[in-house]
C-alpha positions as CSV (number, residue, x, y, z in Angstrom):
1,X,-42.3,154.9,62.1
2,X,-44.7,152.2,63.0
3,X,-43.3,148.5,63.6
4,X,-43.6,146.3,60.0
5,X,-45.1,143.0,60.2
6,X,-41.8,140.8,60.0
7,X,-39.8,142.9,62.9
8,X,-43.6,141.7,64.9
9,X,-42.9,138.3,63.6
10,X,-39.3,138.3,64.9
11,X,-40.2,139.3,68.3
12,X,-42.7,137.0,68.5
13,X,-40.6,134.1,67.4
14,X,-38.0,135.7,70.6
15,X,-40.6,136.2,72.9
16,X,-41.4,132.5,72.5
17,X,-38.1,130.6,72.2
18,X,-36.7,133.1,74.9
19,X,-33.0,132.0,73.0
20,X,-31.8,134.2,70.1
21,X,-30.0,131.2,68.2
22,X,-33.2,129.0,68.4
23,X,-35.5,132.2,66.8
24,X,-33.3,132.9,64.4
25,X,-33.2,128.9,63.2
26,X,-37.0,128.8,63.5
27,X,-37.0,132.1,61.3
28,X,-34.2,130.9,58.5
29,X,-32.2,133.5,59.2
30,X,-28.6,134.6,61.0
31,X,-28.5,135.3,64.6
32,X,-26.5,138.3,64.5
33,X,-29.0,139.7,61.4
34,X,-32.0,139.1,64.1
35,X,-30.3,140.7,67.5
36,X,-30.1,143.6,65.5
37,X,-33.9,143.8,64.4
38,X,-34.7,143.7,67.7
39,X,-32.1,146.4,69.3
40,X,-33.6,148.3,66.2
41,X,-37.5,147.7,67.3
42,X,-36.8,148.2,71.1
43,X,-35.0,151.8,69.7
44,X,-38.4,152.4,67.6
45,X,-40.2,151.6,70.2
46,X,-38.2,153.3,73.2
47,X,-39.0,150.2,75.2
48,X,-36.7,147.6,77.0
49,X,-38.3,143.9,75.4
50,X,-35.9,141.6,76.3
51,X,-33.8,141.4,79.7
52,X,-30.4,139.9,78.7
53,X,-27.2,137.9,79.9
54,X,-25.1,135.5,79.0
55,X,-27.2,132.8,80.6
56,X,-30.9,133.7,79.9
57,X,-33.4,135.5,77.8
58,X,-36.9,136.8,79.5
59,X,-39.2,139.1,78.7
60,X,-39.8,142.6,80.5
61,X,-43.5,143.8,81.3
62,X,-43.3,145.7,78.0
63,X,-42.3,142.7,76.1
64,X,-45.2,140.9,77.9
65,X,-47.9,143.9,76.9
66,X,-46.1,143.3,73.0
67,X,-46.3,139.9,72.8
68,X,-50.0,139.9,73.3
69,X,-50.9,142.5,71.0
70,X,-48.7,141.4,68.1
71,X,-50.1,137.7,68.2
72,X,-53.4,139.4,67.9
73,X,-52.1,141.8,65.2
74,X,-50.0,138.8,62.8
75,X,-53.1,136.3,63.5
76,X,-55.7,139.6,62.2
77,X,-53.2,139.8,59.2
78,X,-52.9,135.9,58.3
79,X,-57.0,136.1,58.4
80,X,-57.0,139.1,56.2
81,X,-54.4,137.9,53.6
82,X,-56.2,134.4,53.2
83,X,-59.5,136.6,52.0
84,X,-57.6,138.7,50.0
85,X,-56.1,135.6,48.1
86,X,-58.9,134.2,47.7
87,X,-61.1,137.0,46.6
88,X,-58.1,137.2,43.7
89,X,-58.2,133.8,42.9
90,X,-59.2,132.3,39.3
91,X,-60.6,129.2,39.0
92,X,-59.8,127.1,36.0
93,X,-63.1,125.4,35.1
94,X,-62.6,122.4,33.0
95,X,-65.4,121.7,30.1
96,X,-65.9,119.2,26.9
97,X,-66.9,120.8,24.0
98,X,-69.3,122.9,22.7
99,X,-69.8,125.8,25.6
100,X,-72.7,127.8,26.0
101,X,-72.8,131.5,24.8
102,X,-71.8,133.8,27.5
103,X,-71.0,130.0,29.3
104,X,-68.3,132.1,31.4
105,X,-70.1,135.1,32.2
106,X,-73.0,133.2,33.6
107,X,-70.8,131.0,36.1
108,X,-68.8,133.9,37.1
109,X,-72.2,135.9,38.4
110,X,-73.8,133.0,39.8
111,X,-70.5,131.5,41.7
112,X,-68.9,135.4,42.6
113,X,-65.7,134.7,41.5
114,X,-63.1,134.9,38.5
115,X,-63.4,131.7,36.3
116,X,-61.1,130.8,33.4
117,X,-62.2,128.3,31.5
118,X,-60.1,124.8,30.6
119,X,-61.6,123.3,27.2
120,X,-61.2,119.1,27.4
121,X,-61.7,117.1,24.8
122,X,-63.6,113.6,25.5
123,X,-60.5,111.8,25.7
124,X,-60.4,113.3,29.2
125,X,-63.6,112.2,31.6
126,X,-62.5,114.3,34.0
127,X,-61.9,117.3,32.2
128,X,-59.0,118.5,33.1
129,X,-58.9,117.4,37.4
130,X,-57.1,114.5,36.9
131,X,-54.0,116.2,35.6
132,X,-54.8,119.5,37.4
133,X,-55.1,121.6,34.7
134,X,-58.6,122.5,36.0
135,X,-59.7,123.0,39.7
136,X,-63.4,122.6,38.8
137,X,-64.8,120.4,36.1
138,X,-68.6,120.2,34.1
139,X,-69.0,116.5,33.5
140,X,-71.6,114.0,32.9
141,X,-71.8,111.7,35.4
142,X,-70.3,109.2,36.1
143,X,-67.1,109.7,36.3
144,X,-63.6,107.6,36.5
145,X,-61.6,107.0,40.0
146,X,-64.9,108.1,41.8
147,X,-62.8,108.1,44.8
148,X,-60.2,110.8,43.6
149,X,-63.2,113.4,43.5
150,X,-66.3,115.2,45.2
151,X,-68.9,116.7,43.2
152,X,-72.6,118.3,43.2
153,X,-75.0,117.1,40.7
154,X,-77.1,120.1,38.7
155,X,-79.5,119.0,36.7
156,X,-81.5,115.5,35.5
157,X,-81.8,115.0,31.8
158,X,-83.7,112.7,30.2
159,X,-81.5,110.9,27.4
160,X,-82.7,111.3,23.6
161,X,-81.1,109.2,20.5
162,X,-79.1,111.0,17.4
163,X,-80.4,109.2,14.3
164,X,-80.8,109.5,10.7
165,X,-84.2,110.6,9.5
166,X,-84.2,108.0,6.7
167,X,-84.0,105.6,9.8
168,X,-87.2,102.8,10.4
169,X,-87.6,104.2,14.1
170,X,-87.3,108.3,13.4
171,X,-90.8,108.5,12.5
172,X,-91.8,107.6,16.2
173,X,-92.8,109.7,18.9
174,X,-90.4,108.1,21.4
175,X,-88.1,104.7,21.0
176,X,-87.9,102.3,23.5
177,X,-83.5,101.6,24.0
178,X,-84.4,97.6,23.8
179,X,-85.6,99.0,20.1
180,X,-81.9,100.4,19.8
181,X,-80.0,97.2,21.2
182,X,-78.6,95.8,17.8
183,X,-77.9,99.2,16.1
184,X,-74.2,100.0,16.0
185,X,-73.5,103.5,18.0
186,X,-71.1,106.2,17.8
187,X,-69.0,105.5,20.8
188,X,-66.8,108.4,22.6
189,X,-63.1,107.6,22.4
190,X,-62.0,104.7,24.2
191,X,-59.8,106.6,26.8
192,X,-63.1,108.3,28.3
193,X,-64.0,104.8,30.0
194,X,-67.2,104.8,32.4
195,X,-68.1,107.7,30.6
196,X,-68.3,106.0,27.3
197,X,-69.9,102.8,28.5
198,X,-73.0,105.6,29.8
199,X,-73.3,106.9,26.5
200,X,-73.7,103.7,25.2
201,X,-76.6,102.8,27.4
202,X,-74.3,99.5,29.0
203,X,-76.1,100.2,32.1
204,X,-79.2,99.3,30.3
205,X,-78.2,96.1,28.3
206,X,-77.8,93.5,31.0
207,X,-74.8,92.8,29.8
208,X,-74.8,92.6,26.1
209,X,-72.4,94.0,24.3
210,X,-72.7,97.1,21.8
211,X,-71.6,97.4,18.0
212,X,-70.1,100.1,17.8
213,X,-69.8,101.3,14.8
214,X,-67.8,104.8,14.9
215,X,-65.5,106.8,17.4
216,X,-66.4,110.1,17.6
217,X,-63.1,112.2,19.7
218,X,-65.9,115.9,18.9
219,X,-69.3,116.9,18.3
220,X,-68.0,117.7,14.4
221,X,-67.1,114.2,14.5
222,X,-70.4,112.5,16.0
223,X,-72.3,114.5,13.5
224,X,-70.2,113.0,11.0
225,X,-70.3,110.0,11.5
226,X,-74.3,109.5,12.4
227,X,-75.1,111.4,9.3
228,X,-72.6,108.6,7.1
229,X,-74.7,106.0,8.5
230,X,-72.3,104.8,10.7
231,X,-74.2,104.9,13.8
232,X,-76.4,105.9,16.3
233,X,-75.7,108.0,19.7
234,X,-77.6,109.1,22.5
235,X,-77.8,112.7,23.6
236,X,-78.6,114.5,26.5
237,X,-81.8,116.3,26.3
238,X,-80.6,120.1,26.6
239,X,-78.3,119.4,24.2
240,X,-80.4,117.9,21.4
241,X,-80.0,121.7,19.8
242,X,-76.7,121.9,18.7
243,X,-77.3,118.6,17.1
244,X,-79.5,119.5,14.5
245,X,-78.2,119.0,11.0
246,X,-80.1,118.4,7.5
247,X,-81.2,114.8,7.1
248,X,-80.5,113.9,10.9
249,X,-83.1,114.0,14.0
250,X,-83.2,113.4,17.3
251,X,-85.7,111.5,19.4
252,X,-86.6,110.8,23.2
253,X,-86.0,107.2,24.9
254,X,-87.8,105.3,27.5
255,X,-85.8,102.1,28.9
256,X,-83.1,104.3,30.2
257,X,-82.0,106.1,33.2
258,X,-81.4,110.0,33.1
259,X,-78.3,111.5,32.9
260,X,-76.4,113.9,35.7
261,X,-74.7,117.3,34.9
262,X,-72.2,118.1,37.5
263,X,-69.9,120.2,39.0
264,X,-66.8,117.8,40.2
265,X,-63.5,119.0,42.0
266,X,-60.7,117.0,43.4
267,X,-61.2,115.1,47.0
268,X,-58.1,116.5,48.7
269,X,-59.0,120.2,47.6
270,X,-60.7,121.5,50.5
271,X,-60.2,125.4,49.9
272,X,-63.0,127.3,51.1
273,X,-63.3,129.1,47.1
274,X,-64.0,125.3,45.9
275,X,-66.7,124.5,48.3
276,X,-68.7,127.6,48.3
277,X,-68.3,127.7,44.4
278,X,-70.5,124.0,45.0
279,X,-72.6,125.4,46.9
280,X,-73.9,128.3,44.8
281,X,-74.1,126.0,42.1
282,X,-76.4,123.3,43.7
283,X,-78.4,126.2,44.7
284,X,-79.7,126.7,41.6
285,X,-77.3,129.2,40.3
286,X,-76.1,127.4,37.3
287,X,-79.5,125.6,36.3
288,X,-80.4,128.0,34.0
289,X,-76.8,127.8,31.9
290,X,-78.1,125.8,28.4
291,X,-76.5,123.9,27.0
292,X,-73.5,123.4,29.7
293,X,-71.2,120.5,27.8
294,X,-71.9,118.1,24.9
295,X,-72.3,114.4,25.1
């Protein structure tokens, strides 16, 4: 019978100590358990490894010719079983809200590998990294602790406003946000943070503050609330669609900067699967997925 891969890894661990007591620590297990793996590979083998006393260890030219060829065989194997683990690997990819059709389908083709989704609700801006319940997030930029994470941004939307159609400004063909400045807004949930402040266009108010008028923790809820009167909200352009609901309407704004789609991941995960999933995706692989998240 051929040698298995740990009586290789014993020798090894021998053939570089040259002190059975020292292998057997650096191998967690008992010295008298690993002398008689080797007795039995040197048997298999009908080779001589080891030259023995009482005072020293050292190799014989067989043990020599060994040791080279099973450091080339146990370094083949470590290669081999780090592709095989992570051709078997599932991403979790975190995502807010309403998903796509056939959302999961499209990432798995365009990324190559098996993707379980994580739904997050919007009291989460990271959807799901922070807490690790997701290894890859979609989020609108930006996002919170912009140090704890890496990301790859998809696609530029324009932003559009969510507004009644009884409203003075829903006849026109585009609002400027300065128009928008003293209407109260439906406001994500408080514990989405930068996130929330985007969605209210802060970065475009110099500094005033918004009314807010609403919290809206889902898209059910936004809806809701915009069609009671009890607010307006801004959108992001592919996603005006599954906002469309008797008596509301949705309209384009100047005055504001665009909004990022993204693909995010933790900064200390450096695995190989998470950086080549970033990589198909910024190169245009997931740009046709519509809509991706809500917001």
């Amino acid at each position: 019978m051929d040698p298995h891969l740990r009586d290789l890894r014993y020798f090894v661990a021998v053939a570089e100590e040259l002190h059975f007591t020292n292998a057997a620590q650096r191998l967690h297990i008992a010295q008298p358990t690993l002398s008689r793996q080797i007795r039995q590979l040197e048997r298999q083998l009908d080779v001589v490894l080891f030259d023995r006393n009482q005072r020293s260890v050292a190799l014989t030219v067989a043990g020599k010719e060994l040791l080279d060829g099973a450091r080339r065989i146990l370094d083949l194997w470590a290669v081999t079983n780090s592709s095989l683990q992570e051709a078997g690997e599932v991403l979790r990819v975190g995502i807010q809200s309403a998903i796509g059709r056939g959302l999961l389908n499209d990432l798995e083709s365009a990324s190559g590998h098996r993707l379980a989704l994580h739904p997050a609700s919007w009291n989460d801006a990271s959807s799901g990294l922070a807490g690790r319940q997701a290894d890859l997030a979609l989020v609108w930029l930006p996002l919170p602790d912009q140090n704890r994470y890496r990301w790859q941004v998809l696609r530029t939307e324009q932003r559009w406003v969510l507004l009644p159609e009884t409203h003075p400004l829903a006849a026109a063909e585009t609002i400027d946000f300065s128009d928008l400045l003293d209407e109260q807004f439906v406001a994500l949930p408080a514990e989405a943070g930068a996130v929330r402040d985007f969605w209210l266009g802060n970065d475009a108010r110099n500094g005033r503050a918004p009314k807010i008028g609403a919290e809206a923790a889902t898209p059910e809820d936004k809806l809701e609330a915009v069609s009671l009167g009890l607010g307006v909200c801004l959108l992001a352009e592919n996603n005006v669609p599954m906002y469309r609901w008797p008596g509301l309407t949705a309209r384009p704004l100047t005055g504001l900067a665009p909004c990022e789609l993204a693909v995010a991941w933790r900064a200390d995960d450096s695995r190989p699967t998470i950086l080549e999933f970033a990589g198909r995706a910024t190169d245009g692989g997931f740009a046709v997925i519509e809509p991706a998240i809500s917001a």
